[in-house]
C-alpha positions, 0 to 999 in steps of 0.5 A: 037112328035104326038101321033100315035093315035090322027090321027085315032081319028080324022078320027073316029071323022071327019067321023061322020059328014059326015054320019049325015043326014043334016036336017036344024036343028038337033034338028028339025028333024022330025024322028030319023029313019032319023038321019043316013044315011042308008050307015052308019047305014050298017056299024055299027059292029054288035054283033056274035050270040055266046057271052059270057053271062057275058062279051060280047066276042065271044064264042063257042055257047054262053058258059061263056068265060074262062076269065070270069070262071077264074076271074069273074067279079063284074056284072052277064051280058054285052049286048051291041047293037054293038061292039065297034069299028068304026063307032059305037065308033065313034058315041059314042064319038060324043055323048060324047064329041063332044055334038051331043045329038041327038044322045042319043036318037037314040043309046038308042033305039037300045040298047033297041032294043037288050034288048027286048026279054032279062028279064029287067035288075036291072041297065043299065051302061054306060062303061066309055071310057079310 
């Protein structure tokens, strides 16, 4: 019995490749503004402006969700350069498990990117993926 997921998976999966710019070498490429196409970079889910400071999730004007009221968690903030779905998931699991670290450098410049006007943070933590 196929798991109804793993067909998705390796869509998600198989679509990264093909958005990859092609240089002769990844690892040689002369800009990493030249790294995605800019077709794929259009399509990487952004974040509403109204987000709950504390987990992230969308939120009238920005209030701390009730979630979050109710049982706080353990950290005082999430940011996050874009929402986690496809492709941007995608590209974060080609990054994670499929080995394509040329790629590290070019999401962590975007979470850089979101964090500029913001206090620097105490600690920056990856979320596993389950």
């Amino acid at each position: 019995m196929s798991n109804p997921f793993s067909g998705m998976l390796n869509r998600c999966v198989n679509y990264t490749p093909t958005r990859l710019a092609r240089p002769s070498s990844r690892v040689a490429a002369a800009s990493l503004g030249h790294l995605l196409r800019p077709a794929c970079i259009a399509d990487l889910p952004t974040l509403p402006g109204a987000l709950c400071p504390v987990c992230a999730m969308p939120t009238p004007a920005g209030a701390v969700c009730g979630a979050c009221l109710t049982r706080p968690p353990s950290f005082a903030r999430t940011r996050a350069a874009y929402r986690y779905e496809f492709p941007a998931s995608a590209l974060i699991q080609q990054l994670k498990y499929g080995g394509d670290l040329i790629l590290a450098p070019w999401l962590a410049d975007r979470l850089v990117h979101e964090l500029a006007a913001d206090e620097r943070p105490d600690l920056i933590l990856p979320m596993p993926l389950h």
